[in-house]
N, C-alpha and C positions, 0 to 999 in steps of 0.2 A: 507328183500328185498321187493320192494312194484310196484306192476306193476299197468297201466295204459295206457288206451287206448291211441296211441300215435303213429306219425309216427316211431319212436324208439320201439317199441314195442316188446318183446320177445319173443318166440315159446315158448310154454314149453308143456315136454312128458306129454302124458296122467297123468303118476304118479304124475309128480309136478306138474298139476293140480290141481289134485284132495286132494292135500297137502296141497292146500294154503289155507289161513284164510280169508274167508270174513269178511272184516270190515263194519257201518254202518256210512255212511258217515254225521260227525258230522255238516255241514253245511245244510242238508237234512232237508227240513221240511215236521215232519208226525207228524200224532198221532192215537190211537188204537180207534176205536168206540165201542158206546155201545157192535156192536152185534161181536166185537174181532177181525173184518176187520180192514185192515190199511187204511191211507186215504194221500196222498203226495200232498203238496201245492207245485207249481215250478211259478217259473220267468219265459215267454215264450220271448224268445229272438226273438229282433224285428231289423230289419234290419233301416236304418238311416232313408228311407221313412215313415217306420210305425210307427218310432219313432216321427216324426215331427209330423206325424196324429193322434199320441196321444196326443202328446201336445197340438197342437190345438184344440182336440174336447172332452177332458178330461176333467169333470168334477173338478177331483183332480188330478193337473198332477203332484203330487210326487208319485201319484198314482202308481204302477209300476205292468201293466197285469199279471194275473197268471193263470196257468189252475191245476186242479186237476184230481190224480189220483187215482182209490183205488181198491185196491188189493183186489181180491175173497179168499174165505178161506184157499186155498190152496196155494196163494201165501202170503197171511198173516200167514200162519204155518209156511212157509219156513222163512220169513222176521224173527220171533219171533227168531227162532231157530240161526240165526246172531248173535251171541255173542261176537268174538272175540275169541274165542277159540275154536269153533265148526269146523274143516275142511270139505271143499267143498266133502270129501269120507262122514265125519260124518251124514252131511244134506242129504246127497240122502241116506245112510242108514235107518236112521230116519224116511224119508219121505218114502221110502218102507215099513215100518213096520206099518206105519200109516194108509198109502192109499190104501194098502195089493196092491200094484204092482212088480212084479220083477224089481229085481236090474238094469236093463235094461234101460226100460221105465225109471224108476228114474232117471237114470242120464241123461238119455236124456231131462226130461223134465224142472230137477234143472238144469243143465248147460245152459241150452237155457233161463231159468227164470234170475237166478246170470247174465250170459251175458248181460241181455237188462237191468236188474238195473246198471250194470256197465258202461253199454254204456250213460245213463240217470243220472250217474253220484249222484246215491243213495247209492253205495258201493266203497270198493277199496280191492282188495286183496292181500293179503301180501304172502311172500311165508313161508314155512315153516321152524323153525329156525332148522338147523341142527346139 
């Protein structure tokens, strides 16, 4: 099952939260830097005005604007750890033993990480197959 931010959108318990598989979404564009930080190139969505004012004043207007973003080490640990088969309990695990924080804090600080990639549309997660 693959959820997705959406007016249809599902509740789900803590548990099946914490179940589900973060995926890396294969349309995403990253890449890992020298110093092991990740770095996201995105499309920045322009409304029909700023469209038109790109075209006009655009150098290269197939050009198509983008902004970057790059993750500190601690959101490049988590990123890494996105495999496909790591569940959303496994990474705040992981990331507890790492960051030497309680189980706590971790999930509070990976749940709130995972959410805003999901929301930016750099993950997707799937739920757990039963």
């Amino acid at each position: 099952m693959k959820f997705s931010h959406s007016s249809s959108e599902q509740t789900l318990s803590r548990s099946e939260s914490l179940a589900c598989i973060p995926v890396h979404n294969e349309s995403a564009s990253w890449q890992e830097l020298d110093n092991g930080e990740i770095l996201f190139s995105y499309a920045i969505p322009l409304s029909r005005f700023f469209q038109s004012l790109h075209r006009r004043f655009s150098r290269n207007q197939a050009e198509v604007p983008t902004r970057k973003l790059q993750l500190d080490q601690m959101g490049s640990f988590v990123w890494k750890l996105i495999d496909g088969k790591n569940s959303v309990k496994d990474i705040i695990r992981i990331f507890a033993t790492e960051y030497r924080v309680t189980s706590q804090e971790a999930e509070t600080a990976v749940s709130s990480f995972l959410k805003t990639l999901g929301q930016r549309g750099f993950i997707v997660l799937y739920g757990a197959e039963k």
